[in-house]
GUDO-301921 format. One record per atom (N, C-alpha, C): y, x, z. Coordinates in steps of 0.05 Angstrom, whole numbers, plus 32768, in hexadecimal, padded with zeros to 4 digits. Layout:
BEGIN
YXZ;...
This chain:
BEGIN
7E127AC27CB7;7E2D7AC97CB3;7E3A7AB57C9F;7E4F7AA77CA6;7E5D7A997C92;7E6D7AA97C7B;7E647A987C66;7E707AA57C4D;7E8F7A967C47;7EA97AA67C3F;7EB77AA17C36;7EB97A997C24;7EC77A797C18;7ECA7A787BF9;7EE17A897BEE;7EDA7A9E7BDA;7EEC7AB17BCC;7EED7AAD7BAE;7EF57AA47BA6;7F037AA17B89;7F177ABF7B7A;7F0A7ABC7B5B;7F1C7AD47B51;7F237AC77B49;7F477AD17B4D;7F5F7AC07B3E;7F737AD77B3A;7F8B7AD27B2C;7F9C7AE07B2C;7FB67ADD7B34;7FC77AF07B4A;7FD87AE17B59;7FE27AC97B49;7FED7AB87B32;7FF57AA07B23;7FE57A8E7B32;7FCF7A967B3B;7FC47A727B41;7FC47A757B63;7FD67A717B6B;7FD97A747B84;7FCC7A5A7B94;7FC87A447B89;7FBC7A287B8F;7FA07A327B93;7F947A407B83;7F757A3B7B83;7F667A5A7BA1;7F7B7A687BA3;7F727A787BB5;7F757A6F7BD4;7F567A827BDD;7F4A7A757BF9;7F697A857C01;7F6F7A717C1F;7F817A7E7C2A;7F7A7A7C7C48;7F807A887C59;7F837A8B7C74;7F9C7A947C85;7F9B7A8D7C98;7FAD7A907CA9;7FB57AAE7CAC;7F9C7AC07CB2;7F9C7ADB7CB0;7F837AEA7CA4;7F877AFD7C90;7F727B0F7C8B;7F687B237C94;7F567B2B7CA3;7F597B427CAF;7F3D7B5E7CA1;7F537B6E7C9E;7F427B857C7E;7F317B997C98;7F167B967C99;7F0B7BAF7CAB;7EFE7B957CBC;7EDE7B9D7CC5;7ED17B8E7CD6;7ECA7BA17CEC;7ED67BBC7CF8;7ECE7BC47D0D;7EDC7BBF7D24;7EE17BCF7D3C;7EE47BBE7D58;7F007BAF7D50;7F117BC17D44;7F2A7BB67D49;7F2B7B9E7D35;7F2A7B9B7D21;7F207B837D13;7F107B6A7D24;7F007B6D7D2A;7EEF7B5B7D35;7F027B547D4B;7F0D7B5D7D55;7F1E7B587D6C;7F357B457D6F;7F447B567D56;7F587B487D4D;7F4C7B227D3E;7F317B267D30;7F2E7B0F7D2D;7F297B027D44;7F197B057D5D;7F107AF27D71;7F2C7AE47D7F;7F3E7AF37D7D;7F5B7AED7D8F;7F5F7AD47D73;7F617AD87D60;7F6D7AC67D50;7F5C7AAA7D47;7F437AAF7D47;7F297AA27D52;7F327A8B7D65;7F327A927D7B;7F3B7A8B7D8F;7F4E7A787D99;7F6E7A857D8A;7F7F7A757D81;7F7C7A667D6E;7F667A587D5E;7F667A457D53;7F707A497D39;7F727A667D2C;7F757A6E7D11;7F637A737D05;7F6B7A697CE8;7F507A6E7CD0;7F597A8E7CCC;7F3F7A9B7CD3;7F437AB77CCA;7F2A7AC67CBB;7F2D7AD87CA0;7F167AE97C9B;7F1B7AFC7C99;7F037B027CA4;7EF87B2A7CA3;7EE97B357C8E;7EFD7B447C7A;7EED7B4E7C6E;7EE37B6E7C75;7ECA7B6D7C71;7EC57B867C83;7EAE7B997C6A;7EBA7BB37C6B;7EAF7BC67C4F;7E917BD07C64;7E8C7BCE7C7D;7E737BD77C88;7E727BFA7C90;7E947C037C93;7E887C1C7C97;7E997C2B7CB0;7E8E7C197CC6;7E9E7C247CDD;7EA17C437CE8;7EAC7C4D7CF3;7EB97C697CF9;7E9D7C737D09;7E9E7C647D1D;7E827C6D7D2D;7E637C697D29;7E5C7C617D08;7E4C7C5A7D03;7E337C717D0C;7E3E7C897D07;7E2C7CA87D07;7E1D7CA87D2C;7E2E7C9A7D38;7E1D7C997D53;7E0B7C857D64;7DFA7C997D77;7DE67C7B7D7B;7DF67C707D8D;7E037C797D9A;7E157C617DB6;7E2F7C6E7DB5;7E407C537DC0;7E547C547DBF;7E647C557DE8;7E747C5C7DED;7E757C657E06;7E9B7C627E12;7EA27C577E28;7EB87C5A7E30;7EC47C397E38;7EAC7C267E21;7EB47C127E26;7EAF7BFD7E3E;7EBB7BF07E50;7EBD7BE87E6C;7E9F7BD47E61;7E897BD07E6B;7E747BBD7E68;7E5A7BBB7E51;7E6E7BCF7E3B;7E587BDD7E1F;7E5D7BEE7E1E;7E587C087E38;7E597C227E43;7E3C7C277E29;7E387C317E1A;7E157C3F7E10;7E0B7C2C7DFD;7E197C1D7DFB;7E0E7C017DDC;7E127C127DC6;7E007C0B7DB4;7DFA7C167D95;7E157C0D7D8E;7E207C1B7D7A;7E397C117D63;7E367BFA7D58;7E147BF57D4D;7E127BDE7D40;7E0F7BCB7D4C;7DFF7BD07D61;7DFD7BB07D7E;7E177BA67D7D;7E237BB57D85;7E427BAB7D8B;7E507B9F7D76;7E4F7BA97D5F;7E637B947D48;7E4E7B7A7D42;7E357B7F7D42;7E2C7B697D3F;7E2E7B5A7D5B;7E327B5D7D6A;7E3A7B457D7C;7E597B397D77;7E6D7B4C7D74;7E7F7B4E7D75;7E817B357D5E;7E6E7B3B7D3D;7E6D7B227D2A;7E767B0C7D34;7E5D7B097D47;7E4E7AEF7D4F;7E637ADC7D65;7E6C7AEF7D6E;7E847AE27D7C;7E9C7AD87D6D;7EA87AE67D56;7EBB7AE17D47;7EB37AC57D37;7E9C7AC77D32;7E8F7AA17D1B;7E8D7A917D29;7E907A997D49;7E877A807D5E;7EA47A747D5C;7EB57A7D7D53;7ECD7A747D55;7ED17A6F7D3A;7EC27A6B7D27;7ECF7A5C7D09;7EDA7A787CFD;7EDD7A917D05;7ED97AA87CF0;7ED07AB07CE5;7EDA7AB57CC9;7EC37AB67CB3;7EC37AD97CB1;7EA77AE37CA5;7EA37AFF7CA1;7E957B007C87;7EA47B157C75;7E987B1B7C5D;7E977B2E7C54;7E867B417C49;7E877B5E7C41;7E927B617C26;7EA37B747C25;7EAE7B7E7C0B;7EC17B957C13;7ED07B9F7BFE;7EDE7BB17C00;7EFC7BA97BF0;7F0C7BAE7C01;7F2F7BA37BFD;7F2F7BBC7BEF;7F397BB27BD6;7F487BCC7BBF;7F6C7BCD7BCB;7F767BB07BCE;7F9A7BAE7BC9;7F9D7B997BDA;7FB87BA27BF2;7FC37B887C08;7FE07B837BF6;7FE37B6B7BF6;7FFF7B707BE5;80157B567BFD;80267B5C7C07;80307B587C14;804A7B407C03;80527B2F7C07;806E7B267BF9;80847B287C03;80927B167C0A;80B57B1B7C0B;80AB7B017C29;80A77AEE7C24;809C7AE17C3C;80887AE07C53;80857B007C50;806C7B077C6D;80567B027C60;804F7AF07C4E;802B7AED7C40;80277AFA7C3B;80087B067C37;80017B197C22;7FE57B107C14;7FE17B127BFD;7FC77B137BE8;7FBB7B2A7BF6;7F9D7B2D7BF5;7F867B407BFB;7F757B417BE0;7F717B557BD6;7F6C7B567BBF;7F4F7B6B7BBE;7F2C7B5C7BBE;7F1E7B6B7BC4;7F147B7F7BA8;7F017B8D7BA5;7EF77BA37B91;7EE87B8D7B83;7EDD7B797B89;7ECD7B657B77;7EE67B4E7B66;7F027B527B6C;7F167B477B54;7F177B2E7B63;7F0F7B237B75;7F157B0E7B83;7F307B157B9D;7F427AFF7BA0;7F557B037BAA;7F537AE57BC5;7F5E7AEE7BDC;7F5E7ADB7BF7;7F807AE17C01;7F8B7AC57C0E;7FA57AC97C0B;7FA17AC57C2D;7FBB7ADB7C3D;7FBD7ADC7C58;7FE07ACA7C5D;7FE07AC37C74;7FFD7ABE7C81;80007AD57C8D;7FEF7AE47C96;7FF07B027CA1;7FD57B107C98;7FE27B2D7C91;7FBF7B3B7C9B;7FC17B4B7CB2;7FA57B5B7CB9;7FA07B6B7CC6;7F8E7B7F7CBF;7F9A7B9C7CB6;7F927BAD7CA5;7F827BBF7CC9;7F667BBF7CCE;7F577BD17CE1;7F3D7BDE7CC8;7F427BEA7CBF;7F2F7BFC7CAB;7F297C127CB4;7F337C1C7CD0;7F307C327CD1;7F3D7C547CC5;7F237C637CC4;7F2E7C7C7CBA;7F127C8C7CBD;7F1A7C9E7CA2;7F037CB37C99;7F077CCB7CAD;7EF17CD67CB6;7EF27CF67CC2;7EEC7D027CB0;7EFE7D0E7CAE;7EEF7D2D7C9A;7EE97D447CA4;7ED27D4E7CAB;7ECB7D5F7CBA;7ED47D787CA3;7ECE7D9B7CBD;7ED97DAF7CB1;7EBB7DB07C94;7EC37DBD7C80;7EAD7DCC7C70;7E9C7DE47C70;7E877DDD7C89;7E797DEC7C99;7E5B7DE27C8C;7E467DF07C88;7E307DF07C77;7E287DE27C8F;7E137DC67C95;7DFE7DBF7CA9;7E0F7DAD7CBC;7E2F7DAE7CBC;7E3A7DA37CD5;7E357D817CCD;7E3C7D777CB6;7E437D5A7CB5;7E257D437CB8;7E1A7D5D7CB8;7DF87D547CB4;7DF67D4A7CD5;7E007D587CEA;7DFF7D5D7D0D;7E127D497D14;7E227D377D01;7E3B7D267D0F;7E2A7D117D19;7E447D0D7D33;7E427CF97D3F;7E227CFC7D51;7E127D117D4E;7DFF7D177D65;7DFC7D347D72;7DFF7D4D7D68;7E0B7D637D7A;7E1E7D717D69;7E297D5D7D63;7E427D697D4F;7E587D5A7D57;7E737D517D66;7E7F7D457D70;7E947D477D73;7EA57D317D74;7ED07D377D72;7ECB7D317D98;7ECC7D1B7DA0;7ED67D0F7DB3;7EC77D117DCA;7EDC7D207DE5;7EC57D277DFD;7EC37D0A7E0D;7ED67CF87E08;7ED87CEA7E1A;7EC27CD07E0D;7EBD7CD27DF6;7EA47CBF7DE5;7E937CC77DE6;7E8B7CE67DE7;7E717CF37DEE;7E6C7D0C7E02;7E827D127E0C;7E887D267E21;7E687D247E36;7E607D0D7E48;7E5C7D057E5C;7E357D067E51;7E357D027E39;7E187D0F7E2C;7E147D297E26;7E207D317E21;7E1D7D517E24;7E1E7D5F7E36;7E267D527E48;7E317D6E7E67;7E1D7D807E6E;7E2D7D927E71;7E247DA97E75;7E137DBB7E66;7E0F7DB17E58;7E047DC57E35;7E1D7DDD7E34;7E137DEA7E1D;7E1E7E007E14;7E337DFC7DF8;7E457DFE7DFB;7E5E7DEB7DE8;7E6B7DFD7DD1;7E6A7DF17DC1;7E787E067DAE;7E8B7DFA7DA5;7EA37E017DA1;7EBB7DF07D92;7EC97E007D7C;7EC87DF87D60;7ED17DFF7D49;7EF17DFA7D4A;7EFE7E107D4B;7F197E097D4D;7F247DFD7D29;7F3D7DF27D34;7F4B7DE87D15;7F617DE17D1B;7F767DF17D07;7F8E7DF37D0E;7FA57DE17D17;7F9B7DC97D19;7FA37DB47D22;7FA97DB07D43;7F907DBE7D4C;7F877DBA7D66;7F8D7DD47D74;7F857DEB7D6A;7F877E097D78;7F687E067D8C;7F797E0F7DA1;7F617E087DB9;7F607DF37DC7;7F6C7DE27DC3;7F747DBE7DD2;7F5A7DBC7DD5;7F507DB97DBE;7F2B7DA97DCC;7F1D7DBA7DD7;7F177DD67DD3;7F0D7DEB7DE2;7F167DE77E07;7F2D7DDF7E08;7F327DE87E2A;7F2A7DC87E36;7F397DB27E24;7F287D987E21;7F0F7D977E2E;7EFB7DA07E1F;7EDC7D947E22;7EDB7DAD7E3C;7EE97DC27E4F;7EDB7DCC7E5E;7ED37DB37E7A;7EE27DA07E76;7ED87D867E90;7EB97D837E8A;7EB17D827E6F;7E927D807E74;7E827D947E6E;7E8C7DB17E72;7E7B7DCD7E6F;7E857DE17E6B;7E787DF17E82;7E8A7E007E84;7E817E1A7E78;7E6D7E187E64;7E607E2D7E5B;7E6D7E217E32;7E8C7E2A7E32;7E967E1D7E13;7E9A7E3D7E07;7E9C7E397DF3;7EA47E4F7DDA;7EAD7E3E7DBD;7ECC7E547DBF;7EE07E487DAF;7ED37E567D94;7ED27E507D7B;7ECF7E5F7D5E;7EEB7E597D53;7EF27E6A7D57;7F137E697D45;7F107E687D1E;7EF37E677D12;7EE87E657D00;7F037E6F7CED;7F167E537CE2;7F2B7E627CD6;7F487E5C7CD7;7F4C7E657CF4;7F647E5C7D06;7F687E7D7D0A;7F7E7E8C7D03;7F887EA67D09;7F947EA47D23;7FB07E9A7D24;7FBA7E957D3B;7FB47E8D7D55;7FC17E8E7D73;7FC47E737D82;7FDB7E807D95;7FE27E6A7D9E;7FF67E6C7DAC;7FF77E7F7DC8;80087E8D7DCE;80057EA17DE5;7FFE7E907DFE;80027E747E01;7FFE7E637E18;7FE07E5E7E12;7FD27E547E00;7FBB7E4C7DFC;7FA47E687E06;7FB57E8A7DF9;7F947E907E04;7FA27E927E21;7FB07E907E2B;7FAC7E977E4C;7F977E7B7E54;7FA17E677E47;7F8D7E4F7E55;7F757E537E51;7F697E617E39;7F507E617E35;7F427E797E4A;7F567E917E4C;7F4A7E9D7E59;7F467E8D7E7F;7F597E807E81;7F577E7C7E9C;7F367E5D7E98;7F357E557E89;7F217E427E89;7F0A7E517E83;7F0F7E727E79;7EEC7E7A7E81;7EE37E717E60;7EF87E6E7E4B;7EEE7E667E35;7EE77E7F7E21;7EC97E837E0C;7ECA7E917E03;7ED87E997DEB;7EE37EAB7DE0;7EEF7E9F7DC0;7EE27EBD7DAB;7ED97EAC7D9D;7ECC7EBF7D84;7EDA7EBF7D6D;7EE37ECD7D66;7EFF7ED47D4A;7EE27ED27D2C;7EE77ED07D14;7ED37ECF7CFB;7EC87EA87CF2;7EC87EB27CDC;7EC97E917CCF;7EA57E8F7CD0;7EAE7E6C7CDB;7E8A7E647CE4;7E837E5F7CBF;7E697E697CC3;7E5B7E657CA4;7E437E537CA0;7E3C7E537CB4;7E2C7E357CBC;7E227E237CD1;7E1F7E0C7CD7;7E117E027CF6;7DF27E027CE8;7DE57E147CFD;7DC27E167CF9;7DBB7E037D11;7D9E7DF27CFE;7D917DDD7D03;7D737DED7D07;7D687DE47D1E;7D4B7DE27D18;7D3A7DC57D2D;7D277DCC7D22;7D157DAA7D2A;7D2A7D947D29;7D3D7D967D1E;7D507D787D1C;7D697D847D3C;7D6A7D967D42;7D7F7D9B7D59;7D917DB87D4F;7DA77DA77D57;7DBD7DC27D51;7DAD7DD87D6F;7DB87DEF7D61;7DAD7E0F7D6C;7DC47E237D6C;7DD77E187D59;7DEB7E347D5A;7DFE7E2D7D47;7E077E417D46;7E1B7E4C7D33;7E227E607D28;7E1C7E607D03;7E1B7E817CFB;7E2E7E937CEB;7E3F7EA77CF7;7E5D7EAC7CE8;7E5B7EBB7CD1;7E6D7EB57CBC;7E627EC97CA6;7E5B7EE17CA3;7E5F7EEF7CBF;7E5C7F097CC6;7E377F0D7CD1;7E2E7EF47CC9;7E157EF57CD2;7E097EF27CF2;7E197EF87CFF;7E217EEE7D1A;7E1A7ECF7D20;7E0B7ECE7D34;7DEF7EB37D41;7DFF7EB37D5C;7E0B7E9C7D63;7E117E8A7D86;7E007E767D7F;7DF17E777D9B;7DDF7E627D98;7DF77E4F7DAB;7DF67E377DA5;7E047E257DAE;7DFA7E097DAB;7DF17DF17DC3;7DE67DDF7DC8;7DF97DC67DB6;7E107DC47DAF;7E247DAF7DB0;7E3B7DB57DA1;7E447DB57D92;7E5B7DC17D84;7E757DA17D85;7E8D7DA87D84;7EA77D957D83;7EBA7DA47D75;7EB87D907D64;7ED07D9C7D47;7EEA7D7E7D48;7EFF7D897D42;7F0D7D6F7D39;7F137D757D1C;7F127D557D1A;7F107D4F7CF7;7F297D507CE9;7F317D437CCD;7F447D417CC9;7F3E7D1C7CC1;7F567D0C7CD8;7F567CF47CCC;7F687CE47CBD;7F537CD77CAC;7F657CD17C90;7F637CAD7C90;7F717CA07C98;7F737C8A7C99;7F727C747C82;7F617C5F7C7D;7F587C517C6B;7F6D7C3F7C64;7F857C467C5B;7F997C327C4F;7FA47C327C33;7F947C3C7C2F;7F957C3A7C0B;7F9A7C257C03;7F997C0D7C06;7F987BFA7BFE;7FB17BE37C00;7FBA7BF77C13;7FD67BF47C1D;7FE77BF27C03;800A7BED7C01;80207BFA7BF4;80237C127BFC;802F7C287BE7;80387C3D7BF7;80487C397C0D;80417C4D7C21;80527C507C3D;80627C617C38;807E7C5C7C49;808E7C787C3C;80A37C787C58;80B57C8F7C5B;80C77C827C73;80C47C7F7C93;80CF7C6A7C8B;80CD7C5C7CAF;80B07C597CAA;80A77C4D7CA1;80867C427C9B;80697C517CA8;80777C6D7CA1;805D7C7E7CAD;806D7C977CC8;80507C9C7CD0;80537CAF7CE6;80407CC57CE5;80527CD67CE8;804F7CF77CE4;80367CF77D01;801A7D097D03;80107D087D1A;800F7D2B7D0F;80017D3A7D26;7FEF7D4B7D23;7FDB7D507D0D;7FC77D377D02;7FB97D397CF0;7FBE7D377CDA;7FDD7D257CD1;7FDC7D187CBA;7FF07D047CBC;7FFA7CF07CA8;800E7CDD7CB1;7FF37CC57CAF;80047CB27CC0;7FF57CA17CC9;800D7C827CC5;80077C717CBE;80137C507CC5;801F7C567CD9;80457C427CD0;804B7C497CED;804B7C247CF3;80477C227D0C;80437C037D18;80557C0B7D36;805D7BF07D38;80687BE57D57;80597BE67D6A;805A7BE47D86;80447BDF7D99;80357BD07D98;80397BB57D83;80297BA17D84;800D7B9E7D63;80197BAD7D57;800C7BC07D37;801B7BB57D1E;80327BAB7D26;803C7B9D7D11;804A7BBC7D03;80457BC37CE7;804C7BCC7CCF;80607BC37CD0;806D7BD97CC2;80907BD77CAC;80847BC77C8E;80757BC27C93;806E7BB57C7C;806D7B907C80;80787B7F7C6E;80757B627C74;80547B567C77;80567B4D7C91;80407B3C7C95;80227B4B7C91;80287B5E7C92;800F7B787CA2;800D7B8A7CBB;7FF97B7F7CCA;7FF37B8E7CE4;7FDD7BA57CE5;7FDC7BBC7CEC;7FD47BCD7CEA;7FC97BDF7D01;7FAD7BDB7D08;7F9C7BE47D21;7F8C7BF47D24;7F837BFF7D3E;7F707C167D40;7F6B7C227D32;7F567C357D29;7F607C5B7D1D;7F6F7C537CFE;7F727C3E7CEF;7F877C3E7CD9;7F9B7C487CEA;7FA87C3C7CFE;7FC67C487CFF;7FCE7C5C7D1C;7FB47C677D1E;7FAE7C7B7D2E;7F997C8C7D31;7F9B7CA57D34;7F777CB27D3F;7F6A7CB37D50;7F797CAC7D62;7F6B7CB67D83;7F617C8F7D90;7F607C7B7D81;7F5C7C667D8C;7F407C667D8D;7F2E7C617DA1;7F127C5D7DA8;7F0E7C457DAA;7EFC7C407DAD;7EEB7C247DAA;7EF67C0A7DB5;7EFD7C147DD4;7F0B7BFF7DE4;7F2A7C037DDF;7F3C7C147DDF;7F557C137DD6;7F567C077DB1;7F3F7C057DA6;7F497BFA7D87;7F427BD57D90;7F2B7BCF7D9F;7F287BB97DAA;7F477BA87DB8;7F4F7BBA7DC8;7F657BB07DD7;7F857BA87DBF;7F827BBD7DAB;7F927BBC7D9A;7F8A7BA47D80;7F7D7BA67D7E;7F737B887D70;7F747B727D7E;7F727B637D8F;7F727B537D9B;7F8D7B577DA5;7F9A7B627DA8;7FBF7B5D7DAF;7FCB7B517D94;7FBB7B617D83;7FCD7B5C7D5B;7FC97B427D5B;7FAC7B357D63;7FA37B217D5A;7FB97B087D6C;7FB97B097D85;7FC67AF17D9C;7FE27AFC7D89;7FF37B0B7D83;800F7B0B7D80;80157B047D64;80037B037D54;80017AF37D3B;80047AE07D3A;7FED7AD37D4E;7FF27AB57D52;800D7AA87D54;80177AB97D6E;80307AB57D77;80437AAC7D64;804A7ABF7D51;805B7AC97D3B;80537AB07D28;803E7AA27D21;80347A947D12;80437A7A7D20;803B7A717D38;80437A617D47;80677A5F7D4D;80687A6B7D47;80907A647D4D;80997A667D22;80827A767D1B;80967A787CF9;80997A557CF1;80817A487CFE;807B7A2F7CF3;808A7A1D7D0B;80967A1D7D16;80B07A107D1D;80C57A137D18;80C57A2C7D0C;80E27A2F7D03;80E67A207CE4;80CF7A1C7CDA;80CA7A197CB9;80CC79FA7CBD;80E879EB7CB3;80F379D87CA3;80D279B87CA1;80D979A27CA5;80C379947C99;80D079947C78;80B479837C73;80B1797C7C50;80CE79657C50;80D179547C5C;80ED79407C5F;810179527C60;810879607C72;811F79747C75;8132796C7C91;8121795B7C9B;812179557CC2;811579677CCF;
């Protein structure tokens, strides 16, 4: 892996800081992506990458056209190896502060006090799940504990399904996951309501629904077995799907405020253009940072668009920009 030269300086010495064309904060798909496009185009770009991708908790990753069942980690490590083949540099740390200027640049400012100067960044950091506070569940993530049918739907089929409702969702994922089983049970755990439309659907999908708050997921030999309500009450259940709450890694951002962010279902979220460009100067903003529902190949496809239209943008700002004579 090529090492970046990083110097601690303080914005005043603007001469002595490494600079690049673009920085890009986050080394998972959408990162890596966004660097290969810019790679590619013949830009100096680094990735700084904190090592803690979204899908780290699973053994394969699924949906993607050709790395249908590849480990999480196979994949970014290839994904590396492709980005250096192109003169991209990769370095681990953790971005404390992006500070943006009045001219589209921005300073990257890591937790080790060293600072790297961008003509653009590209903030792909992702986002935290926070699962519900269920005794045994976070222990089961990402192997029979699960958000997404369409990332793990197709390994489970036909098991016996349990879905932890949360008020976010109601029964959405409950009638959801009946494409891969048709043997589901909703736990309304601690969801009172639902909508008069939702139980007709559940009833017409044959869905079970159990009213009382879940009090734990029971484990034995290393395999989920059930689910147990505080009422003492045992469903044995093969597979459980909860949706999380996601909290997107932009701390490091300026505050967002405004036009800037977007209201979702889970939470506000970055608001970006079709292409990820931020209300913010000279920050682009990709896969689950400025959304939840982006998977592996849609954060891929979204990084690599940020990356080619950067270029672009890079490529016309520097024609427009005056020579040193003033011809």
């Amino acid at each position: 892996m090529l090492a970046a030269e990083v110097v601690t300086v303080t914005r005043s010495t603007e001469a002595q800081r490494k600079s690049y064309d673009v920085v890009v904060v986050g080394g998972g798909t959408a990162g890596l992506s966004a660097a290969l496009g810019l790679g590619r185009s013949r830009r100096s770009v680094l990735v700084i990458d904190a090592g803690e991708p979204r899908n780290a908790p699973a053994d394969h990753m699924h949906g993607y056209l050709s790395r249908d069942g590849m480990p999480p980690a196979e994949f970014l490590a290839v994904g590396r190896s492709e980005v250096e083949s192109y003169g991209g540099e990769i370095i681990s740390g953790r971005v404390e502060k992006v500070e943006p200027d009045t001219d589209g640049e921005v300073d990257v400012r890591l937790a080790d006090g060293s600072v790297v100067h961008g003509r653009r960044a590209v903030i792909a950091t992702g986002l935290v799940d926070e699962l519900p506070d269920i005794p045994g569940l976070a222990g089961r993530w990402g192997r029979d504990v699960l958000h997404c049918p369409y990332c793990h739907g197709y390994e489970v089929r036909d098991q016996a399904f349990g879905v932890i409702a949360r008020p976010e969702m109601g029964a959405h994922q409950a009638l959801l996951v009946t494409q891969w089983s048709k043997d589901v049970t909703l736990f309304l755990h601690q969801v009172e309501e639902l909508p008069d439309e939702q139980w007709q659907q559940l009833a017409a999908a044959g869905v079970r629904v159990v009213t009382g708050e879940v009090a734990e997921v029971v484990v034995e030999d290393d395999r989920l077995t059930g689910v147990r309500l505080a009422s003492g009450e045992f469903f044995a259940r093969d597979v459980l799907f909860t949706a999380t709450r996601p909290v997107p890694r932009t701390e490091m951002l300026p505050d967002l405020t405004g036009d800037a962010v977007k209201q979702t279902p889970f939470g506000p979220f970055p608001a970006v253009d079709e292409a990820g460009r931020s209300g913010l100067p000279g920050i682009w903003i990709v896969g689950n940072a400025m959304g939840p529902a982006e998977m592996v190949v849609n954060s891929a496809s979204a990084g690599y668009r940020a990356g080619t239209l950067i270029n672009a943008e890079l490529v016309f700002a520097d024609l427009a920009t005056p020579s040193p004579s003033g011809v």
